[in-house]
C-alpha positions in Angstrom: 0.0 0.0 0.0 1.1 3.5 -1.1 0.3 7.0 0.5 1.1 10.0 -1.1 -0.1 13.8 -0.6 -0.2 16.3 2.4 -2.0 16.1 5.3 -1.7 13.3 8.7 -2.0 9.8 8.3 -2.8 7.1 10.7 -0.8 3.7 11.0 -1.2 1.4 13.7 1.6 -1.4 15.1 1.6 -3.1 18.3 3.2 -1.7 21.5 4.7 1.2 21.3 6.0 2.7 17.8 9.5 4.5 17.6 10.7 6.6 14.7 14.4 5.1 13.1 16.4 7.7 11.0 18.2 6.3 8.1 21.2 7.9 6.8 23.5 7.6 3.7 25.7 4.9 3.8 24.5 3.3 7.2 22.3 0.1 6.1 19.4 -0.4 9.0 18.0 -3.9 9.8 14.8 -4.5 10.6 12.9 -7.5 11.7 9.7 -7.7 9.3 7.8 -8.4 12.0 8.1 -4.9 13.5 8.0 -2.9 10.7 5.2 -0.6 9.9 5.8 1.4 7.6 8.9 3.7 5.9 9.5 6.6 3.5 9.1 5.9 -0.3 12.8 7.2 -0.5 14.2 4.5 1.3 15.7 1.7 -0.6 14.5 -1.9 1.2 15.3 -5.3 0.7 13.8 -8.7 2.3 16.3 -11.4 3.2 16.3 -14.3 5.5 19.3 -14.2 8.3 21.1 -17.0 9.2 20.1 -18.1 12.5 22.8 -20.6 13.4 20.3 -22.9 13.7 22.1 -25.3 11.9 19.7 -25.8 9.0 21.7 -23.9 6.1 20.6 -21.5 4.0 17.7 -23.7 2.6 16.3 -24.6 6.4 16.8 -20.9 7.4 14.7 -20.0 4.1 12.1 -23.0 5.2 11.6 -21.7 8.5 10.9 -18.3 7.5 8.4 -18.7 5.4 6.5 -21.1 7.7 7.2 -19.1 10.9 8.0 -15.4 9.5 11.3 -15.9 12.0 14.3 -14.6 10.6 13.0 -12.3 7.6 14.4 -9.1 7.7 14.3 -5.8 5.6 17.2 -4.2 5.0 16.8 0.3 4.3 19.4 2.0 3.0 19.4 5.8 1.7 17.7 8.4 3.1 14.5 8.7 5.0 12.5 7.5 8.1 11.8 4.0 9.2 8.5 3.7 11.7 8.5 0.1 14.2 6.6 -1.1 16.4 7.9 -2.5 20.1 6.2 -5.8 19.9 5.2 -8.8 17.9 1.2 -9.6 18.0 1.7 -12.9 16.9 4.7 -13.6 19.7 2.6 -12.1 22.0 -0.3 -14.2 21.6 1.5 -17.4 21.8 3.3 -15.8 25.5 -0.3 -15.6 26.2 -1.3 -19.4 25.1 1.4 -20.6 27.3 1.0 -18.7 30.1 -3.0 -19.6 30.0 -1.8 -23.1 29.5 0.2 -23.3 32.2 -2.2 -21.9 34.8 -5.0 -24.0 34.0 -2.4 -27.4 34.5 -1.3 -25.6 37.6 -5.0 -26.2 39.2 
């Protein structure tokens, strides 16, 4: 999705959002999962890290796309770079667990 004009916008992430200043010639990392959205300007690309889980390049690439773990975006050039401080979909799991393991604590 594209905006463009004048005027305010509203975006929405989860937890709180922080504004990330990308300058010429530093290259930001960003996991995708906390990305909400970023200047037009900015130059981005998606790659997988290597985890040192052991699985190679193949198992890393496996993993993220069944798990989203380990997908980065990668801004370079000039512009801003908005994130959000939490993960809905990590969080939500926290909470199946914790849920989980109060109701075998009865």
């Amino acid at each position: 999705m594209k905006t463009a004009g004048t005027g305010k916008l509203a975006v929405s992430g989860f937890g709180s959002m922080f504004e990330l200043d990308v300058m010429p010639g530093k290259e930001v990392i960003i996991d995708n999962s906390h990305v909400v959205c970023w200047d037009s300007s900015l130059h981005y690309e998606i790659s997988v890290t290597t985890g040192g889980g052991g699985g190679g390049m193949l198992g890393n690439l496996v993993n993220s796309a069944t798990s989203g773990e380990g997908v980065v975006l990668r801004f370079s050039g000039q512009g801003k770079v908005f994130i959000c401080s939490r993960n809905r979909d990590a969080f939500l799991e926290w909470m199946r667990k914790e849920m989980a393991g109060q109701r075998s604590n009865r």
